[in-house]
LUMGUMI-752702 format. One record per residue: x, y, z of N, C-alpha, C in turn; residue in one letter. Coordinates in steps of 0.2 Angstrom, whole numbers, plus 5000, padded with zeros to 4 digits. Layout:
REM residues N
XYZXYZXYZA/...
REM end
This chain:
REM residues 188
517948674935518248734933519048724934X/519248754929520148764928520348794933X/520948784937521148834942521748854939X/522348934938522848944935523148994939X/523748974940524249024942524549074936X/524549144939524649174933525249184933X/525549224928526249224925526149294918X/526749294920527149364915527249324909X/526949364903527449324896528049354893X/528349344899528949404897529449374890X/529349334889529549344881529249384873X/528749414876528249454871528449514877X/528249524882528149594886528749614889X/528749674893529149694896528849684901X/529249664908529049674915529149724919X/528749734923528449794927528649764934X/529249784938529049734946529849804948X/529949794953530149824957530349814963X/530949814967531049774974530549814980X/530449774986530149784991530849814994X/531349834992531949884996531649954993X/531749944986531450004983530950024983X/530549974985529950024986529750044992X/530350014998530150045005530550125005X/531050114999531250175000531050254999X/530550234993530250264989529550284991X/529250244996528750265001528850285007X/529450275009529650315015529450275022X/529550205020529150155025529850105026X/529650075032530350025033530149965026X/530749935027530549855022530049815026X/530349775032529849735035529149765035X/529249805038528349815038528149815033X/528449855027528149865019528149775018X/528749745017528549665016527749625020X/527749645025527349625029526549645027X/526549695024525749745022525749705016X/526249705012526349685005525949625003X/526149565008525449515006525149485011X/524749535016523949535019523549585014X/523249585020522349615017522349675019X/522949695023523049785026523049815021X/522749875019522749915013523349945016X/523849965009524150005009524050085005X/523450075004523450154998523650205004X/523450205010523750265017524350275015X/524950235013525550265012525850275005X/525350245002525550264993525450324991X/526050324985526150374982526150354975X/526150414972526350394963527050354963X/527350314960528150304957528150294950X/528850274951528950284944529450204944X/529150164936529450114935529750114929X/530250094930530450064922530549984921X/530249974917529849914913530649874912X/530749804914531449764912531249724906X/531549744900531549704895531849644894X/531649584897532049504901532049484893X/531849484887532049444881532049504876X/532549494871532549554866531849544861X/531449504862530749494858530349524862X/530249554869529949594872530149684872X/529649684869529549754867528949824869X/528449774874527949824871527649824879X/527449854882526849874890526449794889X/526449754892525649724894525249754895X/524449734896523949764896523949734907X/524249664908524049654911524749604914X/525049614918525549584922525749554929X/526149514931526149494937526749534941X/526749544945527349614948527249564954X/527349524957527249484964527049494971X/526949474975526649494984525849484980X/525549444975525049444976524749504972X/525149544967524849594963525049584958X/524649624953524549624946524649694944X/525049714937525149774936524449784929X/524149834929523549834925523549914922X/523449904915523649984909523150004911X/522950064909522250114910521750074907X/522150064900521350014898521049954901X/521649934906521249864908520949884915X/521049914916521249924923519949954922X/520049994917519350044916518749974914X/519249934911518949844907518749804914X/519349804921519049764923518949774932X/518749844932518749864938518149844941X/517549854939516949834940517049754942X/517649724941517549644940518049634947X/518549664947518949664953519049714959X/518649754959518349824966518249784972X/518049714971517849714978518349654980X/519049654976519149594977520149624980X/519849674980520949724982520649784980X/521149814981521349904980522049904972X/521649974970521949994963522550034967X/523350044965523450094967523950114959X/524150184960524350184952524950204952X/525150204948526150204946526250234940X/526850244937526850264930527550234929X/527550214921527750164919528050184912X/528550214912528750234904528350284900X/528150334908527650404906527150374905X/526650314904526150304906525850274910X/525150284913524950294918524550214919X/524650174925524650124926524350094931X/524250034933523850024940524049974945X/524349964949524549894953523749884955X/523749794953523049784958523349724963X/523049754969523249724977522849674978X/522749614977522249564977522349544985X/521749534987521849564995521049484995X/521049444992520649394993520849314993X/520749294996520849224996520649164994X/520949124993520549044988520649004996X/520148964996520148925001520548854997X/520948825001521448764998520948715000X/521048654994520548604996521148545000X/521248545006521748535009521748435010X/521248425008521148335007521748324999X/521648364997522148364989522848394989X/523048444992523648484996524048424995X/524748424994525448394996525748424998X/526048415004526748465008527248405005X/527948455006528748425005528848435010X/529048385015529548395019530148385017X/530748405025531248415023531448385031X/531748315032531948325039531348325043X/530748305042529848285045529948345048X/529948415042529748485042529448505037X/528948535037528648555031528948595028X/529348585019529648645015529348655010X/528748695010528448725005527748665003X/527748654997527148634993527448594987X/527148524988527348504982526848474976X/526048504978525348494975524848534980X/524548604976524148624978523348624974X/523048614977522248624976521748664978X/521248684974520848734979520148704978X/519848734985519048724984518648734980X/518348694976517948714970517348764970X/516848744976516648764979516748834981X/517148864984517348924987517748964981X/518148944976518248984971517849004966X/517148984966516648964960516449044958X/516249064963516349144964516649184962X/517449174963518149224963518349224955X/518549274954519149274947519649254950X/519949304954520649284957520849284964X/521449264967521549264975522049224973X/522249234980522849214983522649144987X/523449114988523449054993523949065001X/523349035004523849055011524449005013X/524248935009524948905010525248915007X/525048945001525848974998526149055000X/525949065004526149135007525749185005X/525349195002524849244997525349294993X/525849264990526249284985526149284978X/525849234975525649234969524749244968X/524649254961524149274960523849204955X/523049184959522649124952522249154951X/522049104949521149134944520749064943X/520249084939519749034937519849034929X/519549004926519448984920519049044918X/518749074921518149134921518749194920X/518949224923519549254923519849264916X/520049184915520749194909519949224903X/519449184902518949194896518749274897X/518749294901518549354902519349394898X/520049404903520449424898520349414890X/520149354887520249354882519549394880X/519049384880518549404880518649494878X/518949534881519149604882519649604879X/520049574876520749554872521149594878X/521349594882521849594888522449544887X/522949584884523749534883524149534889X/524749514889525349504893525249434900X/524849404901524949344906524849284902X/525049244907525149164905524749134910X/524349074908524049044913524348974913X/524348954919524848904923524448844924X/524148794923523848764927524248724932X/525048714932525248684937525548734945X/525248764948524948784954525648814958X/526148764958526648774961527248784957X/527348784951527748804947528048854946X/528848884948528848944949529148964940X/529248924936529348954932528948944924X/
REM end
């Protein structure tokens, strides 16, 4: 099974993301902590509210909402249609919480699940015989066989993967706006 880091295709789409200053401001919450909730498993819906975002148009070929995008900390921004497409498939795997987005109504999903790293195939970078970051990440084939998506704990549980199950199924539901990544570590 394919394993894929997801990605915005922000050359077709407009992106959906927002800072963790602004959003602590806008929920009425410190930063640290907000950053800190951001990517565990602590629900945040307790302190959520509606907001409000405006979509950044990163290339003049992006013009339109995705159905389905990466906003970072581990979440995905999800249109009413996808969100109705693929809750049944992701309810048990994070909290929907909703937003509006150029007056339509939209859904962050907080992926609050984890991929076990298959840590025999793992490569750390050091720096100075300290570990800096990841220079090849793998996951258990075994433990993911299950999941559509999750996060990584050696990468901080900041970005979001998937399965190959996952991407078929987006296409499957004709779901547009992501990129699938097979290179793990690749921030762009």
């Amino acid at each position: 099974m394919i394993t894929y880091k997801l990605k915005n295709d922000s050359e077709t789409y407009k992106v959906i993301v927002k800072s963790s200053y602004e959003l602590s401001k806008e929920l009425d919450v410190g930063v640290r902590s907000l950053q800190s909730r951001m990517v565990s498993d602590e629900p945040i819906s307790d302190i959520w509210t509606v907001i409000q975002v405006i979509p950044e148009k990163q290339f003049p070929t992006a013009d339109t909402l995705p159905d389905i995008s990466v906003w970072g900390y581990g979440w995905l921004v999800l249109s009413k249609n996808a969100k109705e497409k693929l809750f049944s498939y992701l309810e048990s795997s994070g909290e929907f919480l909703p937003i509006i987005v150029d007056g339509n109504e939209m859904f962050i999903f907080r992926c609050t699940t984890w991929g076990e790293e298959n840590d025999s195939e793992c490569i750390f970078h050091y720096v100075d015989g300290e570990v800096d970051g990841l220079e090849y990440l793998s996951f258990d084939q075994t433990d993911i066989e299950d999941k559509l998506i999750f996060k990584s704990n050696l990468e901080g549980g900041t970005s979001v993967y998937c399965t190959s199950n996952f991407k078929g199924l987006c296409k499957e539901l004709k779901l547009n706006g992501l990129k699938y990544d097979d290179d793990l570590i690749s921030p762009f």
